[in-house]
Backbone bond lengths (Angstrom), bond angles and torsions (degrees), N, CA, C in turn:
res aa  C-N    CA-C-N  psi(-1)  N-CA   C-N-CA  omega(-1)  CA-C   N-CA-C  phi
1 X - - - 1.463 - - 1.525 110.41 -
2 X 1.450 101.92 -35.12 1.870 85.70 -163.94 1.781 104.93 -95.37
3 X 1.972 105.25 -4.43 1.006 116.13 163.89 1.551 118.65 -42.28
4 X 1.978 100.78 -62.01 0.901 121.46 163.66 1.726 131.59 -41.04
5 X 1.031 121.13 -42.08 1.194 136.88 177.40 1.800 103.53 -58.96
6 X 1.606 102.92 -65.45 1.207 105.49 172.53 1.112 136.53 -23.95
7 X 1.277 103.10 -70.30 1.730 127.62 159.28 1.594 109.99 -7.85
8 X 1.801 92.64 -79.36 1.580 106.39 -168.04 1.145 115.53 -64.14
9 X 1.304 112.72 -6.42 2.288 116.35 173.70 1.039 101.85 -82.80
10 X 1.352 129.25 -33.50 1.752 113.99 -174.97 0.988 93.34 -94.84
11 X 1.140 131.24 -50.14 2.170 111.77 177.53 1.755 128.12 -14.32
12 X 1.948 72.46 -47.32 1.403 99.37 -164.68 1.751 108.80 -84.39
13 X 1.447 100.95 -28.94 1.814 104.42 173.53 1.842 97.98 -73.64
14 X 0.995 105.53 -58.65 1.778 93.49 -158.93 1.740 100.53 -62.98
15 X 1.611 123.53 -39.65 1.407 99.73 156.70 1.498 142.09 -27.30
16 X 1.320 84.64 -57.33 1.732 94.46 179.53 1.497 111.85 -61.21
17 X 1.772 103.51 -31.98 1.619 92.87 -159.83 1.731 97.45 -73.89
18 X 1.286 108.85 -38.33 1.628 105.84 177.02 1.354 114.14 -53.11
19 X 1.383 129.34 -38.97 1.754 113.19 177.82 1.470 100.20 -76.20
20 X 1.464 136.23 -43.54 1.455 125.20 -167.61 1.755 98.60 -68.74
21 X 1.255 120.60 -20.79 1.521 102.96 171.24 1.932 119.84 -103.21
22 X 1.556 114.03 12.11 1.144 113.77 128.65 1.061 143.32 -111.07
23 X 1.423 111.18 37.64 1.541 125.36 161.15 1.224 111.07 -107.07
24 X 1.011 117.39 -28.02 1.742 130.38 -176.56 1.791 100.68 -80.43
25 X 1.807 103.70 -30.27 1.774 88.66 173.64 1.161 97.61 -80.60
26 X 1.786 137.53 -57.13 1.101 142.60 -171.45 1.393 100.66 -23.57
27 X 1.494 128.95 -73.59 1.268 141.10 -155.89 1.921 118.94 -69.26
28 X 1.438 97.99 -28.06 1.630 106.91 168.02 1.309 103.76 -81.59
29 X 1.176 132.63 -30.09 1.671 130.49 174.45 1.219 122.87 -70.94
30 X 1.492 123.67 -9.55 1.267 147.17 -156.87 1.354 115.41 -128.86
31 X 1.691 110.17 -7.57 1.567 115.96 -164.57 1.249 108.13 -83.02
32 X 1.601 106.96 -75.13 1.650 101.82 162.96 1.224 116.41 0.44
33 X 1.648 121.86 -89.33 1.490 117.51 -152.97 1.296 105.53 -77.46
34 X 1.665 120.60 -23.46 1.457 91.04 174.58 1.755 139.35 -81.11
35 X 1.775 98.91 -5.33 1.144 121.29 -154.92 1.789 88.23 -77.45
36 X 1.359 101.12 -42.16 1.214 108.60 -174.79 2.001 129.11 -75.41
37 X 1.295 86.65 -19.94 1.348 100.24 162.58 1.619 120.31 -71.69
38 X 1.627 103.17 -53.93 2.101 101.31 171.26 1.200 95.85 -56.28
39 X 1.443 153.20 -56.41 1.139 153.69 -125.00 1.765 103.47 -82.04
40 X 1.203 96.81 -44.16 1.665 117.53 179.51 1.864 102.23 -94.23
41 X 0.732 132.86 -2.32 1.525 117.64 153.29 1.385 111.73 114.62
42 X 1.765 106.61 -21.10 1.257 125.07 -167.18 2.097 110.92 -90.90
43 X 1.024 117.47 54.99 1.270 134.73 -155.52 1.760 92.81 -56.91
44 X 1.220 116.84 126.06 1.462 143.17 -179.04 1.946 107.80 -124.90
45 X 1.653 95.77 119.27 1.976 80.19 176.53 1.206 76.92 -100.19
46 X 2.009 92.28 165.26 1.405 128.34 178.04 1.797 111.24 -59.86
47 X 0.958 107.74 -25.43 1.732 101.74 171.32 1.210 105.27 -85.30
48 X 1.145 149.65 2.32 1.621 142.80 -179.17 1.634 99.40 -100.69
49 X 1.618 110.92 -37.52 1.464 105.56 174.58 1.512 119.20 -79.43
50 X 1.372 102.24 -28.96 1.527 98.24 159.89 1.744 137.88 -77.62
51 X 0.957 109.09 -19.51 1.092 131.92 136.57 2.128 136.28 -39.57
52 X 1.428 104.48 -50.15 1.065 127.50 145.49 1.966 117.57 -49.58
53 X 1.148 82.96 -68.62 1.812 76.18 166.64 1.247 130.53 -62.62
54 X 1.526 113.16 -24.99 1.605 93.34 -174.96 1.819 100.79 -96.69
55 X 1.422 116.53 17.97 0.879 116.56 -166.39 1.839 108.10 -119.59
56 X 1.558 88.16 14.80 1.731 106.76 -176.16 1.121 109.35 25.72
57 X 1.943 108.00 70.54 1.353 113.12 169.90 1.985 82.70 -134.48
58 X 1.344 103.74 145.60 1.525 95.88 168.91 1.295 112.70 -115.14
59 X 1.824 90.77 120.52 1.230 140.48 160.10 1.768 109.86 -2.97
60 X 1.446 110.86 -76.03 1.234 126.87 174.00 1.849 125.83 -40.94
61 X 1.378 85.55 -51.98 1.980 116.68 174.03 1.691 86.17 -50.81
62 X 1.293 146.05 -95.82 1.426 164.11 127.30 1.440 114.45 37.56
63 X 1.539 114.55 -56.62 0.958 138.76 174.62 1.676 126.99 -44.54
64 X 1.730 85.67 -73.60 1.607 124.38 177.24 1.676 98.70 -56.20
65 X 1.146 106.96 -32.45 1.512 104.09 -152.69 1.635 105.94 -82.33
66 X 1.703 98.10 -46.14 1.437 101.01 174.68 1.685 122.55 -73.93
67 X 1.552 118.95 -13.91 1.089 116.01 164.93 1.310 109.32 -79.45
68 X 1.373 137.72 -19.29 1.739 117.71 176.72 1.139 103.35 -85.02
69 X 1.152 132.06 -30.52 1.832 135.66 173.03 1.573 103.20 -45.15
70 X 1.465 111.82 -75.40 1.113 109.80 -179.50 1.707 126.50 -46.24
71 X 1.785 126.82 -38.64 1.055 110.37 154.87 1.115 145.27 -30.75
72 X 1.448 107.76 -27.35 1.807 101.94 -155.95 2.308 84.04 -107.72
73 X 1.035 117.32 23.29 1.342 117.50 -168.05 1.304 137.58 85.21
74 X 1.419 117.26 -23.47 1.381 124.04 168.51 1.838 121.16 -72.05
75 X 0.943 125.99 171.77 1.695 130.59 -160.00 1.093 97.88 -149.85
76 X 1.279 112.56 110.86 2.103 111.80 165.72 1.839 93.43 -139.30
77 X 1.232 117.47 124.29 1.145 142.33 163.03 1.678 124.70 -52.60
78 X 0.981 128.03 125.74 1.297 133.41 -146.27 2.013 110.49 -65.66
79 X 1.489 94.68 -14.08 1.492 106.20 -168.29 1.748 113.37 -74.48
80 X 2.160 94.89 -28.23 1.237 125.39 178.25 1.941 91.31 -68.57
81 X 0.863 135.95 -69.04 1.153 153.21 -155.21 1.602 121.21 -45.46
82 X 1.773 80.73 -64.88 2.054 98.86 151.41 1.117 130.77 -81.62
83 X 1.495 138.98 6.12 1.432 148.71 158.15 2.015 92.13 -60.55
84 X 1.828 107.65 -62.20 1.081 94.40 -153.38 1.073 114.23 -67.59
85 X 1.500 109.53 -26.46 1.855 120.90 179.94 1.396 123.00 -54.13
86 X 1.833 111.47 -23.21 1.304 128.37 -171.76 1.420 99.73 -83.70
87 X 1.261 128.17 -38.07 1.574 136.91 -149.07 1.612 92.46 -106.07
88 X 1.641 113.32 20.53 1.491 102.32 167.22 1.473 113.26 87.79
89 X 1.502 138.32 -2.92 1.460 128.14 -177.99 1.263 110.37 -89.84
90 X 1.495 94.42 -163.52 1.432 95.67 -164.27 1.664 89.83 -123.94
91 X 1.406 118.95 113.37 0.852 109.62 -178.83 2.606 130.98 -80.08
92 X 1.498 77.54 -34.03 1.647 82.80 158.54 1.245 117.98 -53.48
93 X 1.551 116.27 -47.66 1.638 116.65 -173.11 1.584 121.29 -64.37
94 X 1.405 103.69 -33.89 1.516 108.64 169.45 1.480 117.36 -79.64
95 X 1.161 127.31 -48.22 1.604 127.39 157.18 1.153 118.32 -27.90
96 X 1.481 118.69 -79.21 1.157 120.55 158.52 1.492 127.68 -34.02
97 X 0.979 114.84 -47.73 1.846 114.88 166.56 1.391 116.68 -55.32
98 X 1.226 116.51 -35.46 1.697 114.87 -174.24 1.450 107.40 -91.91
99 X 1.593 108.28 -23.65 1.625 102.92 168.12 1.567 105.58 -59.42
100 X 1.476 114.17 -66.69 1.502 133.93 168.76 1.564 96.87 -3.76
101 X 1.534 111.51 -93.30 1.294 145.35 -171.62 1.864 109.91 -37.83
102 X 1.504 106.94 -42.12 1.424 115.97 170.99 1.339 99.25 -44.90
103 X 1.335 110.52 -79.19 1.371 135.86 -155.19 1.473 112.27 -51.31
104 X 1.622 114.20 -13.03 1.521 119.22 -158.18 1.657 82.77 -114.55
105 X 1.555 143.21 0.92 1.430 111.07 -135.55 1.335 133.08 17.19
106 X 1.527 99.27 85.96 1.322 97.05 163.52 1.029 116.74 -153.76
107 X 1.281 125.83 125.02 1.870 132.45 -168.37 1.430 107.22 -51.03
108 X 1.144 93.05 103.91 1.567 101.53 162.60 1.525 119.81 -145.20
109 X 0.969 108.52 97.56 1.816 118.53 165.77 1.575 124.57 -50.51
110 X 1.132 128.34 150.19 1.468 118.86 -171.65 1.592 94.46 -106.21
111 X 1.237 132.87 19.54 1.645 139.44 164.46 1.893 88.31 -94.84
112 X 1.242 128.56 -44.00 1.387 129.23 178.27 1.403 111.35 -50.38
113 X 1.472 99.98 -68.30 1.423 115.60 179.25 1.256 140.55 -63.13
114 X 1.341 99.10 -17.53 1.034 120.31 162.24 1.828 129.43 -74.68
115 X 1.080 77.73 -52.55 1.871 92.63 155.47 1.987 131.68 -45.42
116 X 1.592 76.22 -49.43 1.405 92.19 -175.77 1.503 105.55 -54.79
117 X 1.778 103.36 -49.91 1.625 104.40 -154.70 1.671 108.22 -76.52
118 X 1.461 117.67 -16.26 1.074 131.21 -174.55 1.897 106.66 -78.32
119 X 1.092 110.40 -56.44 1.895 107.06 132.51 0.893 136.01 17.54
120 X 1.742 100.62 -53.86 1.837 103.24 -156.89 1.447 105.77 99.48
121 X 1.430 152.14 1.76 1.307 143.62 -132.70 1.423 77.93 -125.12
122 X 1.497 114.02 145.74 1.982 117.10 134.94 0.977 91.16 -98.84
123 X 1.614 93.31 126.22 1.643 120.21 171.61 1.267 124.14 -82.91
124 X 1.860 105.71 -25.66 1.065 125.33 -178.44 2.205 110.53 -77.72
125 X 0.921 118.36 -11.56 1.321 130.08 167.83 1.430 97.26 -108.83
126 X 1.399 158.25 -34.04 1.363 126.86 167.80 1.576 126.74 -65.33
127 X 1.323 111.82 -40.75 1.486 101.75 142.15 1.205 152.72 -50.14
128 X 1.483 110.83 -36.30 1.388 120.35 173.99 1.856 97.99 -68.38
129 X 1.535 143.34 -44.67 0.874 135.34 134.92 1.220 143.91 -17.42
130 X 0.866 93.30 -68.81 1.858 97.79 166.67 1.956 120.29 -42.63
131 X 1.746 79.58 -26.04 2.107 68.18 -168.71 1.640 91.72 -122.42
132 X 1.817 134.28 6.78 1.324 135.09 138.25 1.520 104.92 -122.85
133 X 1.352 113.82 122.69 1.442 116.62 164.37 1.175 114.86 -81.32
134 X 1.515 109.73 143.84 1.556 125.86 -178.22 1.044 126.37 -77.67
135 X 1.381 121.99 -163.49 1.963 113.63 170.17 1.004 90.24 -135.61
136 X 1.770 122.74 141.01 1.286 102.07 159.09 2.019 100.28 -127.17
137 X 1.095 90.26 -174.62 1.631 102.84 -163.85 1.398 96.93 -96.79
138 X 1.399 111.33 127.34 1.655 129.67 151.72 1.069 119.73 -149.48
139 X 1.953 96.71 111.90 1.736 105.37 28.68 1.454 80.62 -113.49
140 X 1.295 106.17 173.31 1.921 134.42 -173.17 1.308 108.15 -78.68
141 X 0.864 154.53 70.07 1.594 151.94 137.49 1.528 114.48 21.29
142 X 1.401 100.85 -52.87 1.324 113.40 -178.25 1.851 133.68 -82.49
143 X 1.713 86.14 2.18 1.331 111.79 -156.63 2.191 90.96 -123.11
144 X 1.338 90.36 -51.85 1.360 66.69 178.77 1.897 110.59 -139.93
145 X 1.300 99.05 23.25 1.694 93.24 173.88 1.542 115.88 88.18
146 X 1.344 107.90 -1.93 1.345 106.05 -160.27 1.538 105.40 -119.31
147 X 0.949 141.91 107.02 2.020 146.01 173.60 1.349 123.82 -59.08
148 X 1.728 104.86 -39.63 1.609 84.09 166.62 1.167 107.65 -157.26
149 X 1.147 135.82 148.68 2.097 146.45 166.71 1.952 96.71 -21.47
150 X 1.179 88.58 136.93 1.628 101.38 150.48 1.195 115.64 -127.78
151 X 1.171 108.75 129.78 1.667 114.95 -164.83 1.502 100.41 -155.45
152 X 1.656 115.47 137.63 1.942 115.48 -171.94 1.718 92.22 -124.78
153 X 1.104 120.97 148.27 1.495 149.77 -140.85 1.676 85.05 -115.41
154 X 1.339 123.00 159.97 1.350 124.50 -168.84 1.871 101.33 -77.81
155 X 1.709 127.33 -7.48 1.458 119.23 176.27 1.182 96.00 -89.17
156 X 1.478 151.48 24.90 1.533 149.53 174.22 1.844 99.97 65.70
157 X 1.169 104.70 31.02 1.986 89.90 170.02 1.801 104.27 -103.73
158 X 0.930 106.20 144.76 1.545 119.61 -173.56 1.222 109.31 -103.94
159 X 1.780 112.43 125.70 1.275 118.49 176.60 1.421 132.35 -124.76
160 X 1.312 128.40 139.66 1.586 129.05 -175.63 1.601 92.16 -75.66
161 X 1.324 95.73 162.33 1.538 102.69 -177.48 1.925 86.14 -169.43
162 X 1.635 93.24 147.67 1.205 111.06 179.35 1.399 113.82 -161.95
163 X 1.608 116.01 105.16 1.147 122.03 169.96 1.362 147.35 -90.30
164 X 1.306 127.81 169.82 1.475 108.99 173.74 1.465 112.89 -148.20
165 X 1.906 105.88 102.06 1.436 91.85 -165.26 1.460 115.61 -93.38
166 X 1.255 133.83 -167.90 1.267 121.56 -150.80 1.667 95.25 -158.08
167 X 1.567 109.65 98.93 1.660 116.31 -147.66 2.067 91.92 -122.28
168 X 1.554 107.91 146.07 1.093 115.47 -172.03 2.113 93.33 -121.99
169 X 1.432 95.79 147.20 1.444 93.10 178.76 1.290 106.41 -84.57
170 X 1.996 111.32 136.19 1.594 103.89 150.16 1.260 125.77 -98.24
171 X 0.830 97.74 127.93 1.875 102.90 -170.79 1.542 121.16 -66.89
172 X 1.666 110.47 -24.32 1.522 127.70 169.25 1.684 106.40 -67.89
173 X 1.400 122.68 -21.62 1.179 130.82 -176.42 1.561 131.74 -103.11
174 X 1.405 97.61 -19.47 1.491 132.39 -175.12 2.030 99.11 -43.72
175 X 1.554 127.37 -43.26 1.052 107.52 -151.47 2.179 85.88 -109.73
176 X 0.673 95.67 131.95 1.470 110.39 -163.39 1.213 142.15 52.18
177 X 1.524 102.53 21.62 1.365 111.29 152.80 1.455 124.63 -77.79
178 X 1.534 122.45 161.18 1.539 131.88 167.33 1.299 112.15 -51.50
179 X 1.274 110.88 152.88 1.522 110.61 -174.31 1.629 94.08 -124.53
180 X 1.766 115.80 -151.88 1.137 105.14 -159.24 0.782 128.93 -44.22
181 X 2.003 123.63 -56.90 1.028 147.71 -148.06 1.457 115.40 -75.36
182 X 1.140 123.96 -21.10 1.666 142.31 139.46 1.324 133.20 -41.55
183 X 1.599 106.25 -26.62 1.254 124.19 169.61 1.082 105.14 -73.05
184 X 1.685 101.74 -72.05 1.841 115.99 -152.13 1.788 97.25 -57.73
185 X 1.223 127.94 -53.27 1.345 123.25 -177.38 1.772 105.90 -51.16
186 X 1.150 109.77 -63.38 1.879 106.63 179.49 1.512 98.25 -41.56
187 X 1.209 141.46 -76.58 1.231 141.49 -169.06 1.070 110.55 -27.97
188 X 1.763 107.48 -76.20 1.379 110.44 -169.40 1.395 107.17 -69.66
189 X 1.738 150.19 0.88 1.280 129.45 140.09 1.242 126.91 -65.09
190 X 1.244 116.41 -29.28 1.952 135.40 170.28 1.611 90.26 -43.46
191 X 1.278 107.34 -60.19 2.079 119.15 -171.16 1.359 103.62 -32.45
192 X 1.132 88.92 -55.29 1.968 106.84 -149.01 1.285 98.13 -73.69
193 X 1.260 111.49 -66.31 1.468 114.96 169.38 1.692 128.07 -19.87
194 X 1.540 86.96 -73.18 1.591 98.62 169.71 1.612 128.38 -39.21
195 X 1.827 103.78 -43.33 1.231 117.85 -173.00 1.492 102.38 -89.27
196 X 0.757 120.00 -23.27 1.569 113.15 174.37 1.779 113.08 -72.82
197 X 1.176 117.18 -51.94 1.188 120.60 163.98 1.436 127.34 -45.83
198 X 1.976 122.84 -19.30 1.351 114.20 -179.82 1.444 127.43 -90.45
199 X 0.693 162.55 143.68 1.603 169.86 -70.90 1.436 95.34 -122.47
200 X 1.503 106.21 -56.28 1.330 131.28 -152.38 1.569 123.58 -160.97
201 X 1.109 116.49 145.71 1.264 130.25 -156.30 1.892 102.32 -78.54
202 X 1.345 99.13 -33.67 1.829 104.87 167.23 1.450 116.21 -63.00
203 X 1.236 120.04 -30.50 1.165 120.95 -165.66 1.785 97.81 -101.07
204 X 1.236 126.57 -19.21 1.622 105.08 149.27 1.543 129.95 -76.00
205 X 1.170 109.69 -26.07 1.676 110.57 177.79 1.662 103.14 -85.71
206 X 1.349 140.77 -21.16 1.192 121.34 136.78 1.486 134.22 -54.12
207 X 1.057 104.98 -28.92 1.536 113.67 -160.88 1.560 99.70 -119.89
208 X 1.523 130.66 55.88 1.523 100.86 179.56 1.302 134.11 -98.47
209 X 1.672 104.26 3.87 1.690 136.30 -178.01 1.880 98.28 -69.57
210 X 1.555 111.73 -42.36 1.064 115.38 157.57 1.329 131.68 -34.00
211 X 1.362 102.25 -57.71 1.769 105.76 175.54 1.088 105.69 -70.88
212 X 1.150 157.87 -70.15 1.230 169.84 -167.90 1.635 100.98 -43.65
213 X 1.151 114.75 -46.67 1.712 122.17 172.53 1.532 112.20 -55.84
214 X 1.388 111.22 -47.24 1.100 131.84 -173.11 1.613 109.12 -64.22
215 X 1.227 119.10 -74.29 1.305 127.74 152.50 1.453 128.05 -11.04
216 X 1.413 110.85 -71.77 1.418 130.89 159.37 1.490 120.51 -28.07
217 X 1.361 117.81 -52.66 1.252 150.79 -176.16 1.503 112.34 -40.32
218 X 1.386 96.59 -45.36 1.841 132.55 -155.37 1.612 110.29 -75.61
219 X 0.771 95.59 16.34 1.954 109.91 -164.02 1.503 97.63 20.98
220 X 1.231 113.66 73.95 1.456 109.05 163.91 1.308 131.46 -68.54
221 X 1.084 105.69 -4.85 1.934 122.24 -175.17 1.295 114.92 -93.66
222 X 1.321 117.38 5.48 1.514 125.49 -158.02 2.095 92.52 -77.37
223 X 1.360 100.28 145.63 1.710 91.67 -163.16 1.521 121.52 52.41
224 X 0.243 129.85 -8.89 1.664 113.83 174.19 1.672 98.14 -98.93
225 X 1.914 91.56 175.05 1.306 89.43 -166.12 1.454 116.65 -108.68
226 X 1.677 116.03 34.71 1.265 124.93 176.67 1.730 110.42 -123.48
227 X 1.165 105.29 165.45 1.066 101.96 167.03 2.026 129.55 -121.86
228 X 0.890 111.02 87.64 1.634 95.96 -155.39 1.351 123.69 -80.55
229 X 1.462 97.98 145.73 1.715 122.00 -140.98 1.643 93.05 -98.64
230 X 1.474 136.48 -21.30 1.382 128.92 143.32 1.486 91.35 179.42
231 X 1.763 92.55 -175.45 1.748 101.08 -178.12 1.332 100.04 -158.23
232 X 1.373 109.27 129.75 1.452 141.06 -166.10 1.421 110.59 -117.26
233 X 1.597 113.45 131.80 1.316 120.73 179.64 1.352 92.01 -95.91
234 X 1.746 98.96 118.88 1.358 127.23 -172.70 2.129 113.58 -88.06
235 X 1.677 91.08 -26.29 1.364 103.30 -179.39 1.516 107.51 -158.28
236 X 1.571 123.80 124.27 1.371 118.98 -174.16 2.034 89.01 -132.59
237 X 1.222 103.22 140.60 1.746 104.99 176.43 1.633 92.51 -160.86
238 X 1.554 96.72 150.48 1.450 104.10 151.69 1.555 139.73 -105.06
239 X 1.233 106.68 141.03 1.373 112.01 -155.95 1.121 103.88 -96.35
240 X 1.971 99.75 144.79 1.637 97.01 177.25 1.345 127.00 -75.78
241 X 1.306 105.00 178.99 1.627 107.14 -168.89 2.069 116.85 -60.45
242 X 1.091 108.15 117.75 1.743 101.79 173.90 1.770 114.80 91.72
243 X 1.534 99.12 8.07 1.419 116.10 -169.19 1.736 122.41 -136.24
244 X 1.069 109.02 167.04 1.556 107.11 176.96 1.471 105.28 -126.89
245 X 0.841 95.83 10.88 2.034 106.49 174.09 1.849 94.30 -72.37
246 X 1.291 105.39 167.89 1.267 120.77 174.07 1.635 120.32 -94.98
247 X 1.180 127.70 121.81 1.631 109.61 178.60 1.610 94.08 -131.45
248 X 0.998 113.04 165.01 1.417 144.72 175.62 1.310 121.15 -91.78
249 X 1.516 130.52 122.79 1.423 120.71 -160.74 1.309 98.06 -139.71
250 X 1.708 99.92 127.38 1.823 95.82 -166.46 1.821 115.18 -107.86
């Protein structure tokens, strides 16, 4: 009997010792980020990070994220954090965007931003946009192979044209609005348009602030998710006959 008895005490000790020595790994695997979370203000309990793991979200990613949030004054709770991580976002890019956005005053909610990035959007470049506007190329080289507009003036002379417009993000527009490539094509039809409509091919290479005014004019931004801040003919030439090369005509 007390053989028996025996038995069931060490069963019962080396049981125990195996869960108290995977709690003791659990808890050294877990220290790091949490030590660093009380430490930084952003207080995380050990069942929420474990939790995180069995929920193949990392802990750390979660962590980091809600302690830089909280620096800049804002508070989002870690549950907010792994919803978005679960549903596929990117959680640095939106953090980072609302830090961004802090820093710029500018209303931005992380139910917004969150939206956005889930979208398809970097949120973290529409903000940074929004408060420096970019340039973009028309038409894009890199986009479609092509260097500059061909466009003929109502005396039949044919002209290169190359713009560069200069587009600010709206953030009210950001989630199903047009993005670049909506631009650069409107623009460069605004071009053509414009230049096709002028008398004469002298009177655009004098006048090319004109086109560009004209263009501008056209609310080309309407839907999409920029807003552009103007557009400048960066390069205007006439082209020789049967070609898209540039020639000089004296």
């Amino acid at each position: 009997m007390n053989n028996g008895v025996h038995s069931i005490v060490v069963i019962l000790l080396v049981i125990a010792g195996i869960l108290v020595l995977v709690f003791l790994g659990i808890v050294f695997h877990f220290l790091s980020v949490w030590i660093r979370a009380l430490m930084s203000g952003a207080r995380v309990s050990l069942w929420s990070l474990i939790g995180m793991k069995l929920r193949r979200v990392p802990p750390t990613l979660i962590v980091d994220a809600r302690i830089r949030i909280m620096k800049t004054g804002l508070n989002l709770s870690t549950d907010v954090l792994e919803a978005h991580y679960l549903a596929g976002g990117d959680v640095d890019n939106v953090v980072n965007a609302l830090i961004a956005a802090a820093k710029a005053n500018i209303d931005l909610t992380f139910e917004r931003a969150a939206a956005m990035n889930l979208a398809g959007r970097d949120v973290l470049d529409a903000v940074t946009t929004s408060v420096i506007p970019k340039v973009i190329d028309c038409p894009d080289p890199a986009r479609s192979n092509v260097a500059m507009l061909d466009a003929v003036a109502k005396d039949g002379i044919r002209l290169l044209v190359r713009a560069r417009v200069t587009v600010r993000t709206n953030l009210d527009r950001l989630v199903g609005g047009a993005g670049e490539e909506t631009i650069i094509a409107r623009v460069g039809q605004g071009i053509v348009s414009a230049i096709g409509s002028s008398a004469s091919y002298k009177h655009v290479l004098e006048n090319p602030d004109q086109i560009s005014r004209r263009v501008l004019e056209s609310g080309l931004d309407s839907q999409t998710a920029f807003e552009i801040v103007s557009i400048d003919i960066a390069d205007i030439s006439v082209a020789s006959t049967g070609t898209r090369d540039v020639a000089n005509v004296g």
